[in-house]
Short mmCIF file of the C-alpha atoms (twelve columns), coordinates in Angstrom:
data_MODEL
# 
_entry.id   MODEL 
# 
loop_
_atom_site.group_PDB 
_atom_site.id 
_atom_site.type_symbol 
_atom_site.label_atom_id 
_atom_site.label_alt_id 
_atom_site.label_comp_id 
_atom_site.label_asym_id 
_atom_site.label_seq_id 
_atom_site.Cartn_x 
_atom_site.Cartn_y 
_atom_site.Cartn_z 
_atom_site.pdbx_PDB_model_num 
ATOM 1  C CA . UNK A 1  2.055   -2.933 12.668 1 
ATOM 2  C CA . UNK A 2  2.249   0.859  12.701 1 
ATOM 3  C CA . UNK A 3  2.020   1.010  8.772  1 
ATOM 4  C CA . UNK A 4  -0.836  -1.686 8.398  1 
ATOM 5  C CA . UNK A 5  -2.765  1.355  10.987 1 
ATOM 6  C CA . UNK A 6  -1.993  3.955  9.265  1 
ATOM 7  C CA . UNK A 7  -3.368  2.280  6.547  1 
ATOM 8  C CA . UNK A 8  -6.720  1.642  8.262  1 
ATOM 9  C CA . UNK A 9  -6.446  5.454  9.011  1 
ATOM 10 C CA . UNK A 10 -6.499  6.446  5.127  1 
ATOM 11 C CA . UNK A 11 -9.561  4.952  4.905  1 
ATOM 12 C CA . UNK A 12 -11.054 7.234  7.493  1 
ATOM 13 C CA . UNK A 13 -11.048 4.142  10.973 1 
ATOM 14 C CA . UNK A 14 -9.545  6.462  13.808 1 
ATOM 15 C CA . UNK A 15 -6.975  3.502  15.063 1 
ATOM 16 C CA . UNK A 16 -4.558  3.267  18.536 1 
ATOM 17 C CA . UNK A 17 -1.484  1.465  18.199 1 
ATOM 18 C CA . UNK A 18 0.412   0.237  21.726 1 
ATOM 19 C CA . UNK A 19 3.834   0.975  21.521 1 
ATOM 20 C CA . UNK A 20 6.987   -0.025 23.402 1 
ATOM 21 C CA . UNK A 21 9.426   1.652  24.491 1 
ATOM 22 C CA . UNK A 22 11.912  -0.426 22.732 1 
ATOM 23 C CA . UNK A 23 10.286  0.768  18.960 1 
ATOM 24 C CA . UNK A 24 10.914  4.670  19.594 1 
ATOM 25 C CA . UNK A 25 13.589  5.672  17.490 1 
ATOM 26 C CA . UNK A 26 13.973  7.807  14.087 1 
ATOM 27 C CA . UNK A 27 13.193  5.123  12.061 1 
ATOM 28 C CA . UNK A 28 10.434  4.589  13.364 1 
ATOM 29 C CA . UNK A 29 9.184   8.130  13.134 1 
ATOM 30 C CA . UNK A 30 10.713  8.024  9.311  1 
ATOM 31 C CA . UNK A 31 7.793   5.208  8.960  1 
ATOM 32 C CA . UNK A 32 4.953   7.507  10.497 1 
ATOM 33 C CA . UNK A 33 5.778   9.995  8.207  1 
ATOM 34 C CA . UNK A 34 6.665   8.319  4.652  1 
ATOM 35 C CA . UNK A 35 3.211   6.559  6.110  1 
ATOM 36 C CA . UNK A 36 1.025   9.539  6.699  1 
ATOM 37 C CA . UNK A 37 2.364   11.154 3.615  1 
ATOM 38 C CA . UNK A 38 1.993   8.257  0.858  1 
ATOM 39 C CA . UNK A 39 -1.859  7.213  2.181  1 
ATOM 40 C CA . UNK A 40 -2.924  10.526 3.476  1 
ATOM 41 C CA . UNK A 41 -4.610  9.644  6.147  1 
ATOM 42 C CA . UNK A 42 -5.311  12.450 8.863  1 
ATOM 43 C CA . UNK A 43 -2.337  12.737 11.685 1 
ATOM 44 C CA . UNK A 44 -5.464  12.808 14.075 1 
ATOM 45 C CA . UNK A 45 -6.886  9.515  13.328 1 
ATOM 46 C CA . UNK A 46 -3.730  7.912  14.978 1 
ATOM 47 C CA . UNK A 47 -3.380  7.499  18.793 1 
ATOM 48 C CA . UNK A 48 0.102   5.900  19.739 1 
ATOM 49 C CA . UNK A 49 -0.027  4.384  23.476 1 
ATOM 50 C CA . UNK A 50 2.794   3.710  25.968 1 
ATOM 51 C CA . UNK A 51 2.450   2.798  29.873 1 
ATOM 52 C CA . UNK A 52 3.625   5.275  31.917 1 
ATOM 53 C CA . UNK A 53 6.497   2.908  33.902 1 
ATOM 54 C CA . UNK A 54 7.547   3.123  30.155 1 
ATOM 55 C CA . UNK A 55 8.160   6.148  29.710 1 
ATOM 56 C CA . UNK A 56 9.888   6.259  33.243 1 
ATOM 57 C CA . UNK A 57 12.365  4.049  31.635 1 
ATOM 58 C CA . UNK A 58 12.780  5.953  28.992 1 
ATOM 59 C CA . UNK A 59 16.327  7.262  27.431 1 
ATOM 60 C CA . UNK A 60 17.276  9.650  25.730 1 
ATOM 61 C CA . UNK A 61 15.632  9.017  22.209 1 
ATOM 62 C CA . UNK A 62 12.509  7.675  23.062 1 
ATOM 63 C CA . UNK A 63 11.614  10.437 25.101 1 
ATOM 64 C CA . UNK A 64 12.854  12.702 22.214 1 
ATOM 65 C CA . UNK A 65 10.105  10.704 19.894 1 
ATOM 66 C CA . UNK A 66 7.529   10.870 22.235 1 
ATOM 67 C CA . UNK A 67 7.963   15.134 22.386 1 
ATOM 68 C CA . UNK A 68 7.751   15.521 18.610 1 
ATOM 69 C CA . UNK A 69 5.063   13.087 18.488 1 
ATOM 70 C CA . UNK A 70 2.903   15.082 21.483 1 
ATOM 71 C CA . UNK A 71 3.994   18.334 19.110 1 
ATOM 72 C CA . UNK A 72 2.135   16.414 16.412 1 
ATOM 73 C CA . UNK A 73 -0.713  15.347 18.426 1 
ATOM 74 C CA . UNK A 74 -0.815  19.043 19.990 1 
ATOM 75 C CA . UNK A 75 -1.184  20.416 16.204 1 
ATOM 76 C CA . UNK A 76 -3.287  18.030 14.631 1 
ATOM 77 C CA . UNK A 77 -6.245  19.121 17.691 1 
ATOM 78 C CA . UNK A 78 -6.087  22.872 16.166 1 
ATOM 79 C CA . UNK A 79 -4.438  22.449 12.682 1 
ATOM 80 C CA . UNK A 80 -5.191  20.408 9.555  1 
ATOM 81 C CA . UNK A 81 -3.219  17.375 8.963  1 
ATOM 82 C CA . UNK A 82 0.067   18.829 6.835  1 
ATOM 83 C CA . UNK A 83 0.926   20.547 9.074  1 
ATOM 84 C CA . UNK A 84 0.698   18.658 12.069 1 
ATOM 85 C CA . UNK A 85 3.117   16.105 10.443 1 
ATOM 86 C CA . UNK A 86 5.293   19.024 9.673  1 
ATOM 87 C CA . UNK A 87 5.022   19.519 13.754 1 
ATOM 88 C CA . UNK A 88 6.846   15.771 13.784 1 
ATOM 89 C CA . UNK A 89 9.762   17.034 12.104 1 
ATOM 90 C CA . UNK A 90 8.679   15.056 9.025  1 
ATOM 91 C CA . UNK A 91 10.343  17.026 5.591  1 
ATOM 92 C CA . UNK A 92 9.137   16.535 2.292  1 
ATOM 93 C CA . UNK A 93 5.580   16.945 0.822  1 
ATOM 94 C CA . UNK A 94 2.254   15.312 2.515  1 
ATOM 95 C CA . UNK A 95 -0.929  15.485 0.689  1 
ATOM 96 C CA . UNK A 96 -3.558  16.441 3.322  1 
ATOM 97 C CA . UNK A 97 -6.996  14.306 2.060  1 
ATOM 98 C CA . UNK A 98 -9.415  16.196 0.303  1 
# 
């Protein structure tokens, strides 16, 4: 799901994927980032959602996602793209679109 709207992304659709709680880990965030850097698509054309009651029952690593994430939403307001997803924590090149 997160891939197929990044996807849409690349080709310019601002998109917001719902997220649980459950789905927050590093692998996840390995998948935004491999993502964003093999299509890319702008960090700021991708909203992630989560209720607030979850993030109240949040541990540890979600709520550890969901603060390099905000970084990355933060950055991408103010910065261009690259460097937004280098504001995730993502290594490794990423092709900001021309």
């Amino acid at each position: 799901m997160v891939g197929a709207a990044i996807d849409v992304a690349a080709r310019g659709y601002p998109v917001h994927v719902n997220l649980s709680v459950r789905s927050l880990d590093r692998e996840l965030l390995a998948l935004i980032c491999t993502k964003l850097a093999d299509t890319g698509a702008r960090a700021s054309d991708v909203t992630f959602e989560l209720s607030e009651r979850q993030l109240v029952d949040a541990g540890k690593e979600e709520l550890e996602f969901v603060k390099v994430v905000s970084a990355w939403a933060a950055s991408s307001r103010s910065i261009n793209s690259s460097r937004a997803v280098t504001a995730m924590g993502c290594s490794g090149a990423y092709r900001s679109p021309t």
